[in-house]
N, C-alpha and C positions, 0 to 999 in steps of 0.2 A: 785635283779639285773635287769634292766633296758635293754630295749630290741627295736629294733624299725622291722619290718614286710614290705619288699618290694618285689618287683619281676620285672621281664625284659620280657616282654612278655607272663606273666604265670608260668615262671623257678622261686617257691618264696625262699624267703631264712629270716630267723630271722638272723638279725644283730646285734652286740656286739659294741659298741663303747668301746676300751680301750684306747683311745688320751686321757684322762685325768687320768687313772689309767692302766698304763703300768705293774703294777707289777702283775696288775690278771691273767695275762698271762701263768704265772706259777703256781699258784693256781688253776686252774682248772681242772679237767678233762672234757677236751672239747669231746672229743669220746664219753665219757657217755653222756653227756650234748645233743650233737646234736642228738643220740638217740632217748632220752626223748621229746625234744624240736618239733623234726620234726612230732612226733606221731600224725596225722592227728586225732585222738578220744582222746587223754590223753595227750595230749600236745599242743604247740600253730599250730602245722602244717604247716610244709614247706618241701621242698625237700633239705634240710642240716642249717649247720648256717657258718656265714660267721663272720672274725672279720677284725672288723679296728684299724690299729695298725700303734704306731709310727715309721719310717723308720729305719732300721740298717744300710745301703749302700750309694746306689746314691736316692732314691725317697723321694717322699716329705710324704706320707703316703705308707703301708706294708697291704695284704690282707694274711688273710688264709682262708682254706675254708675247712669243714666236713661234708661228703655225710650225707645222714639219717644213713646210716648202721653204722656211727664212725670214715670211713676212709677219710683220709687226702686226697685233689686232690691238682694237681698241679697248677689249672686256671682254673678259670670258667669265660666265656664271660659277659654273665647278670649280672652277680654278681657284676666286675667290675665296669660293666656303673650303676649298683646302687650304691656302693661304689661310687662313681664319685661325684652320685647327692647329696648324704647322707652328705659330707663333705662342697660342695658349700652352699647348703642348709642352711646347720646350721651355719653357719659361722666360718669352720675351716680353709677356701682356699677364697681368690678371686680371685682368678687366672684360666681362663681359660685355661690352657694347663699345665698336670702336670707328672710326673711318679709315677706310684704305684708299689711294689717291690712286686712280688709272689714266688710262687716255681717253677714257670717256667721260672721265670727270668723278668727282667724291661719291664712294658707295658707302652706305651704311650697314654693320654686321652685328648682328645679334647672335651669342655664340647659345648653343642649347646641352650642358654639360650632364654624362651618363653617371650612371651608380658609379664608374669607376673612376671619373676625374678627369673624360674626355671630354673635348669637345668636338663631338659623333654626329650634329647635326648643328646648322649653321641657318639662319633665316639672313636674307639678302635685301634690303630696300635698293631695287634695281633704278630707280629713279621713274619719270614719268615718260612710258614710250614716245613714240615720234609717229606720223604717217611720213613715209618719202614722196614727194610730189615727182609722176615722174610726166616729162618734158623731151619725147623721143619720136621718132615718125613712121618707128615698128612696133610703139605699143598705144593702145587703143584703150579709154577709159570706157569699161561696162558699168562699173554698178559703184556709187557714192555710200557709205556710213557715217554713223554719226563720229564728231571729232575729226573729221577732213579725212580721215582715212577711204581708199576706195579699191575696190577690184578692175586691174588693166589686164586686157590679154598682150601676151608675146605671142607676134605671130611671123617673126623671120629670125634667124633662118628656118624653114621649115623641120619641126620637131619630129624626125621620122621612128624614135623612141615613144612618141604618144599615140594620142587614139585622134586625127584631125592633125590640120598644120598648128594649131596655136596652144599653149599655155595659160591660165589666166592662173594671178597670185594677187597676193595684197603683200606690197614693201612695205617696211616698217623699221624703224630706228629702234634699240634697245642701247643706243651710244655706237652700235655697228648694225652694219645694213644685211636687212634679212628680207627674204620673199616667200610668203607662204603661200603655197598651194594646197587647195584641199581636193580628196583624192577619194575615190568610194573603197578604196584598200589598200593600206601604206605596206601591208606585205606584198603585195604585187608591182608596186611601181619599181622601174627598171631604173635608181639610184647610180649605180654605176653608169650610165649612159645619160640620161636626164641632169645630173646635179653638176658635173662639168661642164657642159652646155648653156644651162640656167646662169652658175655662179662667174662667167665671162660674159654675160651678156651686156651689148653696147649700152644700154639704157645703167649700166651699175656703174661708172667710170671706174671705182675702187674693188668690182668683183664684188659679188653679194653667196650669204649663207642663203638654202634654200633648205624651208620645210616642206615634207611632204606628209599629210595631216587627215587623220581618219578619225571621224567623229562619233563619238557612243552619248548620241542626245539625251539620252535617260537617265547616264549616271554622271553627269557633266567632267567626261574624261575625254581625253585625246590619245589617240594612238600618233607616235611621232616617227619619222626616221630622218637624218639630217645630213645634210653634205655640206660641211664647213669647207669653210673658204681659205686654203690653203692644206687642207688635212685631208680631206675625201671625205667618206662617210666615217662616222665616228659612234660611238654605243650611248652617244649622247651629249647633250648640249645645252647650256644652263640659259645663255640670252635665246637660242631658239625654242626651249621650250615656252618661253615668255611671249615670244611675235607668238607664236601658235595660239596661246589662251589670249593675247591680245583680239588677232582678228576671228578667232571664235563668238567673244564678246561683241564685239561692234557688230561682225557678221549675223548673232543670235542664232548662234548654231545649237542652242538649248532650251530644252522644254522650260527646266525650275530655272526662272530669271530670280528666285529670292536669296540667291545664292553670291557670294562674289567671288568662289573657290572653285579653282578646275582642277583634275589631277593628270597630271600631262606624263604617260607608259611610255620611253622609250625602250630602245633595244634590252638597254644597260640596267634601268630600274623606272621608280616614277618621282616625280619631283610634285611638290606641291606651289601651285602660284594661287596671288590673292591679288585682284584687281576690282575695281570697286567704275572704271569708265575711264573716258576720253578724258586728261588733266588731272589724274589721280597718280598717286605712286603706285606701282606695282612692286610686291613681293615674293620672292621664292622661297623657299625653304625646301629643305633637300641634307644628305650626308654627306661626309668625305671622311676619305679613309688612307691612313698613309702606310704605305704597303711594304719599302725596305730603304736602306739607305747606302749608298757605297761613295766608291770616290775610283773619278778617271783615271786609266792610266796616263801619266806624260807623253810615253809614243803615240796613242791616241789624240791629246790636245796639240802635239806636235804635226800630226796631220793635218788636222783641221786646223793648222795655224798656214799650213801649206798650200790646203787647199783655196783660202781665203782668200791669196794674194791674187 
């Protein structure tokens, strides 16, 4: 099986093409698969795998996507704009402006093509955020924003990784549930021990992604680090750079309000998002880069045919 290796800033992902065999679709156990596949020592190493699939709706190509851990997400930002490049690329689209169907519903891609005939940079219409309402009797509503969005503290289990028993984030939809905290130094937060904690918390029934978010008010930038929800920490992350400049925005965590552009630095690089308020679409724009191509061994998918059962 045939495989190609790209990533969006670092966020990598092993990609499947099925545009020309639709039918593996069903044939697989993709959970076991990305499993195996993601295993950074015994597999090819990525943080999930992503496939490209013919459209069932309104798009011209269909994405899925499976954390390392097996489970299914709803949208992944990077992933996409590789998806984008991956299709152009090889000559399945010429067409710069397309939809790709997810599980979070139609996204719209704007491809951005280099002197060379790539397309090196990808703009995203992520759709229009969400605030999650949240309805739990461990988190405590502190502070309202505009667009329903609000700040709750998590204050059980007792958080013995922070500074005080409680957490306070603002959740937020980007088609998948994120929680963002903001943090006076996102080098210093203890990610490893905070983002597994957070991303199991009773109030997320589906596990939520959590950003941890340091703020450079004067140059409307965000420092980001991210623990996806099923991957760990990752060198980056396309729908949490998004919650991040979301509750920046409503939160007015910046001086120049004449602006509707944040530049969101993670680990990996910086992504640019454009949000204009509460009811607006939000865009990202960002690279992707597709890094090498191979194909599985059979004793390998014969494993993981094994181990599935």
């Amino acid at each position: 099986m045939e495989f190609t290796k790209m990533h969006g800033i670092g966020n990598d992902y092993v990609f499947f093409n099925l545009l020309d065999h639709p039918e593996i679709e069903e044939a697989m156990d993709w959970a076991a698969l990305s499993r195996a596949v993601s295993d950074r020592h015994k597999g090819v190493g990525s943080d999930g795998i992503i496939l490209i699939l013919r459209p069932r709706e309104k798009g011209q190509f269909r994405m899925r996507i499976f954390n390392a851990d097996g489970s299914e997400g709803e949208m992944c930002g990077n992933g996409i704009r590789c998806l984008g490049r991956f299709v152009y690329d090889h000559g399945y689209t010429g067409e710069r402006e397309f939809d790709v169907e997810t599980k979070a519903g139609l996204r719209h891609l704007q491809l951005h093509i280099d002197a060379a005939g790539y397309a090196s940079e990808i703009t995203v219409d992520m759709g229009v955020p969400q605030p999650i309402p949240m309805n739990h009797p461990v988190v405590i509503p502190l502070r309202d924003f505009p667009g329903g969005y609000r700040r709750y503290a998590f204050t059980n289990p007792p958080y013995d990784f922070w500074v005080g028993a409680e957490v306070a984030g603002i959740p937020i939809s980007l088609g998948n549930p994120h929680l963002v905290v903001f943090v006076a130094k996102a080098a210093d937060v203890p990610v490893d021990s905070a983002g597994p904690v957070l991303e199991v918390h009773r109030a997320f029934p589906n596990r939520t992604n959590v950003e941890f978010v340091e703020t450079l008010p004067d140059e409307r930038r965000l420092l980001v680090r991210v623990w996806e929800r099923g991957s760990g920490e990752t060198q980056a992350c396309g729908t949490g750079a998004c919650a991040a400049a979301v509750a920046a925005i409503v939160g007015n965590e910046f001086r120049d309000q004449s602006s509707d552009r944040v530049t969101v630095s993670l680990p990996g690089g910086d992504l640019e998002i454009r949000w204009r308020g509460p009811g607006e679409h939000l865009f990202m724009r960002g690279p992707a880069e597709e890094v090498y191509s191979g194909r599985l061994a059979a004793s390998f998918l014969a494993a993981v045919a094994r181990s599935g059962r």
